[in-house]
C-alpha positions in Angstrom: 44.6 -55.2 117.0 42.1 -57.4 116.3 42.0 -59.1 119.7 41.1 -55.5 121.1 38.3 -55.0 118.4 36.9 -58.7 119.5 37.5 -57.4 123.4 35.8 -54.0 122.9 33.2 -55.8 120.6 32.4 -58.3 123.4 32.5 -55.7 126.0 29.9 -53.2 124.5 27.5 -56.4 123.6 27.6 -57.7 127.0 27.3 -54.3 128.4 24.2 -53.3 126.3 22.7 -56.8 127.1 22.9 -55.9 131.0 21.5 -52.3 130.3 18.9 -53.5 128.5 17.8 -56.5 130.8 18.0 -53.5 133.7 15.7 -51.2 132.2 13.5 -54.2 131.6 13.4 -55.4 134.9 12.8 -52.0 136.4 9.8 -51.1 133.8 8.1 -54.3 134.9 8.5 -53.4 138.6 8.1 -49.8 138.6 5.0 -50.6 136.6 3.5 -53.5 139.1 4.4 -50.9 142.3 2.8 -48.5 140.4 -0.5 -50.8 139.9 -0.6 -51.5 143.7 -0.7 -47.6 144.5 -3.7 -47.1 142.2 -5.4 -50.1 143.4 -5.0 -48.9 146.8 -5.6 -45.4 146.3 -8.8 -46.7 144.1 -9.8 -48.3 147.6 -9.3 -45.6 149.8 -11.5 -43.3 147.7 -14.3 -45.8 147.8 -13.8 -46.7 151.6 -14.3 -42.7 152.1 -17.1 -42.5 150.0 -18.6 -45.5 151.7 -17.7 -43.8 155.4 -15.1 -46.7 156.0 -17.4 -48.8 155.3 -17.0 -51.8 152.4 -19.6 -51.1 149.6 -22.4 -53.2 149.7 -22.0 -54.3 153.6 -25.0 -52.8 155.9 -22.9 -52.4 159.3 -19.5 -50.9 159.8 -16.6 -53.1 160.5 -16.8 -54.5 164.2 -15.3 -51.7 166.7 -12.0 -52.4 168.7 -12.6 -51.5 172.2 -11.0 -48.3 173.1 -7.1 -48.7 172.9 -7.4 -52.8 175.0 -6.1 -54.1 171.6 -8.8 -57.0 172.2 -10.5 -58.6 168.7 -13.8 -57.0 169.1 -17.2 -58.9 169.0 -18.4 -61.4 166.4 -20.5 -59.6 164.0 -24.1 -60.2 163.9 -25.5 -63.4 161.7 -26.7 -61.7 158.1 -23.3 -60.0 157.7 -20.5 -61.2 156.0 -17.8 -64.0 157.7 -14.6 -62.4 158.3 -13.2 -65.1 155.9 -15.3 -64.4 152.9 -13.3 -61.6 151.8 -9.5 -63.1 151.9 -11.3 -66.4 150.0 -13.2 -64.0 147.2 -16.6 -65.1 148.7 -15.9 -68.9 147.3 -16.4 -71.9 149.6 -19.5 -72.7 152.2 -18.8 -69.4 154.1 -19.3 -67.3 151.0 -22.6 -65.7 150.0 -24.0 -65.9 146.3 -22.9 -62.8 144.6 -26.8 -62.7 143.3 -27.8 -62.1 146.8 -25.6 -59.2 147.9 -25.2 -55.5 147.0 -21.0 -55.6 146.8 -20.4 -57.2 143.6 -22.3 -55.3 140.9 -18.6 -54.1 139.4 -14.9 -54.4 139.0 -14.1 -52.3 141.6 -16.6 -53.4 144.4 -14.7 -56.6 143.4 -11.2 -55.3 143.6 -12.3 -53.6 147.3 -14.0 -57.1 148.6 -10.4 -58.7 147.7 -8.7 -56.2 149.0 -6.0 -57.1 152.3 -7.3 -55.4 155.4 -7.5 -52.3 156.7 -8.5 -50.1 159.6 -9.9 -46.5 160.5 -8.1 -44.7 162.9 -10.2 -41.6 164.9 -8.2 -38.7 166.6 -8.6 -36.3 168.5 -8.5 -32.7 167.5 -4.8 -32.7 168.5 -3.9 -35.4 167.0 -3.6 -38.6 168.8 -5.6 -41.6 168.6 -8.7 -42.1 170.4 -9.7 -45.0 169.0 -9.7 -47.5 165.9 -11.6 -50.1 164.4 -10.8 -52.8 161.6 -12.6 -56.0 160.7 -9.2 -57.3 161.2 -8.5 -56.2 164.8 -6.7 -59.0 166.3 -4.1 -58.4 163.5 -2.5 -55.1 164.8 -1.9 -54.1 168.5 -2.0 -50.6 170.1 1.3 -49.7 169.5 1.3 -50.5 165.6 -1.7 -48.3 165.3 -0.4 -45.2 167.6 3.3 -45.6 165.4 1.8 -45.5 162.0 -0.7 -42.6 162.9 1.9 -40.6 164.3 3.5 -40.8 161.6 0.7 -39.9 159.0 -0.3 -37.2 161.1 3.6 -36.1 161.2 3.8 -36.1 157.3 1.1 -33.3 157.5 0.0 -34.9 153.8 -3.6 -35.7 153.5 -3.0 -39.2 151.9 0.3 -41.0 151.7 2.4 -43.7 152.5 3.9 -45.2 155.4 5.7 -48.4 155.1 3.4 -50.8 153.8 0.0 -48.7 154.7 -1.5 -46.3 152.4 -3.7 -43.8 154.3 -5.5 -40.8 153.7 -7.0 -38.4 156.3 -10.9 -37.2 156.1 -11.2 -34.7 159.2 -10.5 -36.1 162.4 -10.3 -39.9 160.8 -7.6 -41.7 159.0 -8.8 -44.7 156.6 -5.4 -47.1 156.2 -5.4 -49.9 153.7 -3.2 -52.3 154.8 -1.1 -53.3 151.5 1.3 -55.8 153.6 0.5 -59.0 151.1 0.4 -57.1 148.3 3.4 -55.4 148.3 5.5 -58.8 149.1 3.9 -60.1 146.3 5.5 -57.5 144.3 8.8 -57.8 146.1 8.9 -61.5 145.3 8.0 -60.6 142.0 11.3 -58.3 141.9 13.2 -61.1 142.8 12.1 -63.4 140.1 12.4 -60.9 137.4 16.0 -60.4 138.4 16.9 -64.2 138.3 15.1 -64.8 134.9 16.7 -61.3 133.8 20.4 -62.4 135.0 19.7 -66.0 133.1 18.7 -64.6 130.3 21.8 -61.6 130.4 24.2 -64.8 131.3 23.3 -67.3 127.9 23.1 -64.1 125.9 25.9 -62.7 126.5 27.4 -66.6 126.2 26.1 -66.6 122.6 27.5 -63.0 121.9 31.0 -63.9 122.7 30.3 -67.3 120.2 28.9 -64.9 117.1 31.9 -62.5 117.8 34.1 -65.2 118.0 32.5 -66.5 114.9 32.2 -62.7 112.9 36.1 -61.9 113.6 37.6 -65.1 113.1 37.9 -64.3 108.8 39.1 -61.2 109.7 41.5 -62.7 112.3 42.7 -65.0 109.8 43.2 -62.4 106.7 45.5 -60.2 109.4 47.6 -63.3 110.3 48.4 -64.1 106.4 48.9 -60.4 105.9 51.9 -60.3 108.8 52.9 -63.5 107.3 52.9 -61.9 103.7 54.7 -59.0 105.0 57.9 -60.8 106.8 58.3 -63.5 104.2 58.1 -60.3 101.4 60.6 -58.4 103.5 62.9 -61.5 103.9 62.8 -62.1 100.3 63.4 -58.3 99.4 66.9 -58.3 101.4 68.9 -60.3 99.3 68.3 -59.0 96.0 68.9 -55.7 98.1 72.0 -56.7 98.9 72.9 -57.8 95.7 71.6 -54.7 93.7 74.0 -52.7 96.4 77.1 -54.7 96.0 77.2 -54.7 92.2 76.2 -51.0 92.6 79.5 -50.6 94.8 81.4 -52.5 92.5 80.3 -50.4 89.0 80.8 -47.3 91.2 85.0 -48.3 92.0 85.4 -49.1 87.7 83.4 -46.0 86.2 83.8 -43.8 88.8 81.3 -40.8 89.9 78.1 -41.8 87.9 74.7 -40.1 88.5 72.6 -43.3 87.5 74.8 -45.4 89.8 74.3 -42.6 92.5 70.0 -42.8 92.0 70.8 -46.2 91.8 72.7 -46.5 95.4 70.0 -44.1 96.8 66.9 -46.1 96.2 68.3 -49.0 97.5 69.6 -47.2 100.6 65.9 -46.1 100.8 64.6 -49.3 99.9 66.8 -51.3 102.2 65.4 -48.7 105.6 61.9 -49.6 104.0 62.4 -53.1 104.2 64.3 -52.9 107.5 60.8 -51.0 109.2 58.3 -53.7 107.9 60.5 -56.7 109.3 60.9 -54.5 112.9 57.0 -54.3 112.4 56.3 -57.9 111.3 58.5 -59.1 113.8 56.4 -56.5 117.0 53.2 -58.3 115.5 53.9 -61.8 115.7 55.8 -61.7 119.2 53.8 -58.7 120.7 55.2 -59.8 124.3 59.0 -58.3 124.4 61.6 -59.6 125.9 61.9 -60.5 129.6 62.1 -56.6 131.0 64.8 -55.7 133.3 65.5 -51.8 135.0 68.3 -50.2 133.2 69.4 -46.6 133.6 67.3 -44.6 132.0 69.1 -41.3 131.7 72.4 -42.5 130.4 70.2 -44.6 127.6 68.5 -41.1 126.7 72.0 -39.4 127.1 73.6 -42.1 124.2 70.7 -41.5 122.0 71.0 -37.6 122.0 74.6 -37.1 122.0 75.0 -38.1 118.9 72.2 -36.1 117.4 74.1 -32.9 118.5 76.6 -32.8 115.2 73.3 -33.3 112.8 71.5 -30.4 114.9 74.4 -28.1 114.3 75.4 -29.5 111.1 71.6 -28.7 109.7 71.9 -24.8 111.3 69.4 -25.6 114.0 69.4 -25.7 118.3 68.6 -28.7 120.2 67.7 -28.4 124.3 68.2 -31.3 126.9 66.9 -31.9 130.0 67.9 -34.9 131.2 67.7 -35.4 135.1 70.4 -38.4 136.6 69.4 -41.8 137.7 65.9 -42.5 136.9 65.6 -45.8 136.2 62.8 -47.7 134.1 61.8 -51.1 134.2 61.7 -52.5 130.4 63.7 -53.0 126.8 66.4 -50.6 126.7 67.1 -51.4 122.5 63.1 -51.0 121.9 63.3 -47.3 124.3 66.6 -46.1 122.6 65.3 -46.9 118.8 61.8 -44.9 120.2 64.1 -42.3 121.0 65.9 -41.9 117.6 62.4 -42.2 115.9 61.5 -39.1 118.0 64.2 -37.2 117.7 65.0 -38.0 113.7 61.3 -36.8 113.3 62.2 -33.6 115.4 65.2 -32.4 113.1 63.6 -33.8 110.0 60.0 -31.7 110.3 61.7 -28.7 112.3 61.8 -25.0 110.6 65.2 -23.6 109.1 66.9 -22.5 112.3 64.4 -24.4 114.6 64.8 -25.4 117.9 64.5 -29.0 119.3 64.0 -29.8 123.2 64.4 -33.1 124.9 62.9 -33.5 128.2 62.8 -36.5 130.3 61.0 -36.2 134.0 60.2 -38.5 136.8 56.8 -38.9 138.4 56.4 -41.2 140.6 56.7 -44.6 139.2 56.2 -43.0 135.8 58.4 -41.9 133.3 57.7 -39.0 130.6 59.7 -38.4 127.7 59.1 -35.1 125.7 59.8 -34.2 122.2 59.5 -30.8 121.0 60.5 -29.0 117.7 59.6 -25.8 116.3 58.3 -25.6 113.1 54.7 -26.1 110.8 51.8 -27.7 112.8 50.1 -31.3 111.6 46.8 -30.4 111.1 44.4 -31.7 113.8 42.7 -33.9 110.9 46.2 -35.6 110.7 46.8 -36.2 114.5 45.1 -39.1 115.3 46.2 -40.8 111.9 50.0 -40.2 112.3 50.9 -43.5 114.2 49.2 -45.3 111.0 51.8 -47.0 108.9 52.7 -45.0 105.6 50.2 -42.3 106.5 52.5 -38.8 106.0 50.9 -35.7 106.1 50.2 -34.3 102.8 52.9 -31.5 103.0 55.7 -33.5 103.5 54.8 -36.7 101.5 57.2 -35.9 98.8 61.2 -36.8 97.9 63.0 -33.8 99.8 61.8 -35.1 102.5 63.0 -38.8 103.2 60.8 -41.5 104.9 58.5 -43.8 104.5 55.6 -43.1 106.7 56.6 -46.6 109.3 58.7 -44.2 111.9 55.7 -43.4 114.1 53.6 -47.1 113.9 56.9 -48.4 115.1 57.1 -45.7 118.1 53.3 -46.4 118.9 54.1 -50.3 118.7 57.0 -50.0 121.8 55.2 -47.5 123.7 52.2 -50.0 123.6 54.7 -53.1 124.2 56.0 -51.4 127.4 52.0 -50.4 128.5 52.5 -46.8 128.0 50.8 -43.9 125.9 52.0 -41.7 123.6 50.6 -38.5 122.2 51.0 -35.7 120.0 50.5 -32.3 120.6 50.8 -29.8 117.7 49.6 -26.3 117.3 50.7 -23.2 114.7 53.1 -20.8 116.3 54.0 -23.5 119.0 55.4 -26.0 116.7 54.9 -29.6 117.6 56.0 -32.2 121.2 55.5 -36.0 121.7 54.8 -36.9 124.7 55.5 -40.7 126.1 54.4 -42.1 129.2 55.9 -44.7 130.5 
């Protein structure tokens, strides 16, 4: 039990880590995408205020020739060097910031730094007639046909294709070329996710430690409670046995006695007691059964349930059998045929004065499903899940008349689990109550 709690501990921590370094990683990059939009939809407003022009330049960027693809002229001496704008207007090429009109604020800076970008002109239906770009020898014909028939196929007045932003003003479409930028950002994603997947790896590294560290007292206290329980249980037979035999041997000189009789009774019920704690103890510290072999099934069902028949009868009530021949299982046949008895003394015990008990076992597929069903008062839903705990009886029937001692079912549970099955309980008023095991 407590290597599932560390398990499902470990699991959820290590889960929430990576959900949490996702979410992370995905903020910070949906946020820097998102920056690289505005800034690029900050520049094509100013371009079309500015008539594609860059603020605070006097001449519009240098015309391609008409669909040749050539780099078109040198610009005239007073402008600004081609250069200056990739280098932030730093080095000999660059002008004095003093002495021109394009850096009086933040966003005449942001435009100047800006990649490049181009204006396309078309024609009433459409198609390019012609483009320009201070960066002409960068794209050819074909780029700039591709990416206008597709903005002009969007039908969207500003958009995004690829790595272009664009926006259409009439018959001209301004395009800022965000190629640079948006590797940056991709490179960016890249470099969150390694520091993210680091930082998920040594965290979870040092979760598994503090787990390890947080369970191991509680880990211990379990082991010396097993340990207290089989040495307790060991200890308890032989004064058992004792107590019995001098109980036998007072019974054969006095005769009938009722306080030998009470006597003889609580050590019966004592002795089963002890008997389910050492089947328990002995479950928890060797939790891996025996080497499992395939054994018939049916006839172990059929051995079980035969003799049940008499103590049906005997007890006024009807029991029902459906046993199918030769389906074999794959496991402990001792561990399934004391399941079974569990199961079935349960049945007769907690079934209604004339009730009726069904045994069902089916075959699907490589599974096998034993069913349990008695007639009779429903466990409460409350009660359900906490049946398979040990000593936990419902209320109603945690009394004298009726014998047990509340380890039936946490021995049930413990085989099912040994042989990787489930077992479940189904119990509703009016319907009465079935166990089903999967095998």
């Amino acid at each position: 039990m407590i290597k599932r709690l560390r398990g499902r501990m470990i699991l959820l921590t290590v889960a929430g880590l990576f959900l949490a370094s996702a979410i992370l990683v995905a903020a910070i990059n949906v946020m820097n995408m998102g920056t690289v939009k505005r800034q690029a939809e900050a520049v094509l407003d100013m371009l079309a205020q500015n008539d594609g022009r860059r603020p605070g330049l006097s001449d519009r960027p240098a015309q391609g020739d008409q669909w040749t693809g050539q780099t078109p002229p040198d610009k005239p001496e007073g402008t600004f060097p081609p250069d200056a704008f990739q280098n932030g207007l730093r080095g000999e090429e660059g002008l004095d910031r003093e002495k021109t009109g394009g850096w009086r604020n933040a966003d005449t800076r942001r435009t100047a730094n800006l990649s490049n970008f181009f204006l396309v002109h078309l024609t009433s239906e459409g198609q390019v007639e012609s483009w320009e770009s201070d960066r002409a020898g960068l794209y050819t014909d074909e780029q700039i046909s591709a990416l206008a028939a597709e903005a002009v196929a969007s039908g969207q007045a500003s958009g995004r294709a690829g790595d272009q932003f664009f926006r259409r003003e009439g018959s001209t479409l301004i395009v800022v070329d965000a190629t640079l930028e948006i590797q940056s950002a991709r490179s960016y994603l890249r470099a969150t996710v390694l520091v993210a997947a680091v930082q998920w790896a040594l965290l979870s590294l040092a979760a598994v430690w503090l787990i390890g560290r947080m369970v191991r007292p509680v880990d211990e206290a379990m082991e010396k409670q097993k340990q207290f329980v089989w040495d307790a249980s060991h200890e308890l037979k032989t004064p058992l046995a004792v107590i019995s035999a001098n109980a036998e041997v007072l019974s054969n000189e006095i005769g009938d006695n009722q306080s030998l009789q009470y006597i003889q009774s609580e050590v019966k019920r004592t002795d089963q007691l002890v008997q389910n704690l050492l089947t328990l103890a002995r479950m928890e510290k060797n939790p891996t059964p025996k080497a499992h072999r395939e054994f018939d099934l049916s006839r172990a069902v059929l051995e079980v349930a035969l003799p049940f028949e008499s103590a049906v009868y005997e007890a006024g009530k009807t029991i029902d059998m459906d046993i199918p021949d030769g389906l074999k299982l794959n496991g402990d046949e001792e561990m399934i045929k004391q399941l079974l008895m569990i199961l079935l003394s349960n049945a007769v015990k907690y079934s209604d004065a004339h009730g009726k008990i069904a045994l069902i076992l089916e075959g699907k597929g490589d599974k096998r499903v034993i069913r349990v069903r008695n007639t009779g008062p429903a466990i409460p839903a409350a009660d359900q899940e906490k049946i398979f705990d040990r000593f936990y009886r419902v209320d109603s029937s945690h009394n004298r008349e009726t014998p047990g001692n509340g380890l039936g079912l946490a021995i049930a549970k413990n085989i099912v689990e040994m042989h990787k099955g489930k077992i479940a309980v189904q119990s509703e008023e009016g319907k009465g109550t079935e166990f089903t095991v999967t095998l």
